[in-house]
C-alpha positions in Angstrom: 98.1 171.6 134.2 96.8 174.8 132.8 93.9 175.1 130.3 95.3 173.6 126.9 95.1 175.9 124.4 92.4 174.8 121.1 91.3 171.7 123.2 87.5 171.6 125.1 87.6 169.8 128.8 88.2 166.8 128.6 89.5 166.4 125.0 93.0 165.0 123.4 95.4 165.8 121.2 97.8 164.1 118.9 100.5 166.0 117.5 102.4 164.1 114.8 105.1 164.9 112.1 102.8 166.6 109.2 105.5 166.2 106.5 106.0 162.0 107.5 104.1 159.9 105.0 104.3 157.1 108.2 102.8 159.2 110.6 100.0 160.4 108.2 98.9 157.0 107.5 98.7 156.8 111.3 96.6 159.3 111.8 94.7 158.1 108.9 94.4 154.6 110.6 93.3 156.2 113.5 90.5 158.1 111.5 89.4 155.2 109.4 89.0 152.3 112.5 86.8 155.0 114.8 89.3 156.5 117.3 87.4 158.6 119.9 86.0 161.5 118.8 88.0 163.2 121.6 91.1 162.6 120.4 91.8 165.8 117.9 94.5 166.1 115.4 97.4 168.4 114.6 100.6 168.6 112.4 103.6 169.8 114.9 105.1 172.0 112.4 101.3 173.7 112.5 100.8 176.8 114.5 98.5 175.0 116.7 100.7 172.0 117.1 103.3 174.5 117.7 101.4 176.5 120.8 100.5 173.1 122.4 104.0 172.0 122.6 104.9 175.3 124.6 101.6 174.8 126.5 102.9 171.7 128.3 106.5 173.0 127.6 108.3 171.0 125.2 110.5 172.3 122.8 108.6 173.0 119.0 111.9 173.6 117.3 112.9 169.8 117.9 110.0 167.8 118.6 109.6 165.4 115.4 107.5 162.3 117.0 103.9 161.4 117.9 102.7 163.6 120.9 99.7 162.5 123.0 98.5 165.5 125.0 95.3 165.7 127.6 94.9 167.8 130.9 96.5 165.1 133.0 99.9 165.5 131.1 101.8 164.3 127.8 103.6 161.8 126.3 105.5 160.6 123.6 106.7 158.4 121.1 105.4 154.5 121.8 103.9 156.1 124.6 101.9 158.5 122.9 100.7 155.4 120.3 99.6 152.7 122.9 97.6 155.4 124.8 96.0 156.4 121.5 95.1 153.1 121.2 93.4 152.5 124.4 91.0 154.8 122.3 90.2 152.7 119.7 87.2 150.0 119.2 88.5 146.5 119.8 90.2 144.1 118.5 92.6 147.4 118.2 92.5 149.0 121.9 94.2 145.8 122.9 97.1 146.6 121.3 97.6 149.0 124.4 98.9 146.5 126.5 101.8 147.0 125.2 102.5 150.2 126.9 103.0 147.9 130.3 106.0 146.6 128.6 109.1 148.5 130.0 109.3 152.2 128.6 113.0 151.5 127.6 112.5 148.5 124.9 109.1 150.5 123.5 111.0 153.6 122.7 114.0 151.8 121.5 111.4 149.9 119.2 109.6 153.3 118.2 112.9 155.0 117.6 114.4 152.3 115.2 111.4 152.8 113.1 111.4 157.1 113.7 114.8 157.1 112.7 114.6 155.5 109.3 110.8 156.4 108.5 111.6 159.0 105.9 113.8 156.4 104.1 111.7 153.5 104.6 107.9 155.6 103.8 109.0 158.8 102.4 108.2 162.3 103.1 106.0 164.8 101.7 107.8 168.2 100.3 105.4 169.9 103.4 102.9 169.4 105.5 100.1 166.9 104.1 96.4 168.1 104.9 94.5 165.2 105.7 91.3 168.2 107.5 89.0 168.0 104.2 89.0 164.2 104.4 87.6 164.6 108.2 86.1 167.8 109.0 86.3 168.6 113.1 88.9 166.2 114.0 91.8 168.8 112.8 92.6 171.7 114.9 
């Protein structure tokens, strides 16, 4: 894969749905229980978020889940959140086991839960900045 735009060697990125309260307090999860300073941050409806989709060539205009994105490649959805994971401190990181479950009953799980987050968490009116809270981890 070609250099990734924003990102140093050797860095992540998780792009995630800006305007989801869900995914937000993901990311904020993330933040608060000491996920790798490697792993950077980005809305997908942000500029950024929006180059490093067409960087490893997935459509922006209809991308609305988690993105996990690093020089060997991409993923998504319950992908995307067990590799985070594998990131994270324990007892948390072994919570990525699950991505050796099969890819078909993950995704159905993480689309159940995608398709109904705006009803079941709300949504903000646009994108919510969480940068000020944690300077650096934001592109």
């Amino acid at each position: 894969m070609s250099t990734l735009p924003y990102l140093d060697s050797g860095d992540q990125v998780i792009l995630y749905d800006g305007v989801c309260r869900l995914c937000n307090a993901w990311v904020r999860f993330l933040l608060r229980h000491r996920l790798s300073p490697r792993i950077r941050f980005a809305a997908i409806q942000s500029d950024k978020g929006q180059a490093l989709l067409h960087a490893v060539g997935l459509p922006g205009d209809t991308i609305s889940t988690l993105v996990l994105i690093n020089a060997d490649g991409h993923w998504l959805r319950a992908q995307a959140v067990c590799r985070a994971m594998a990131h994270m401190p324990w007892p948390w990181r072994a919570l990525a086991i699950l991505r050796r479950l099969p890819d078909r009953l993950t995704t159905h799980l993480y689309d159940l839960i995608a398709r109904n987050r705006y009803r079941l968490f709300g949504q903000y009116d646009r994108v919510h900045p969480l940068e000020a809270d944690y300077p650096d981890r934001f592109l």
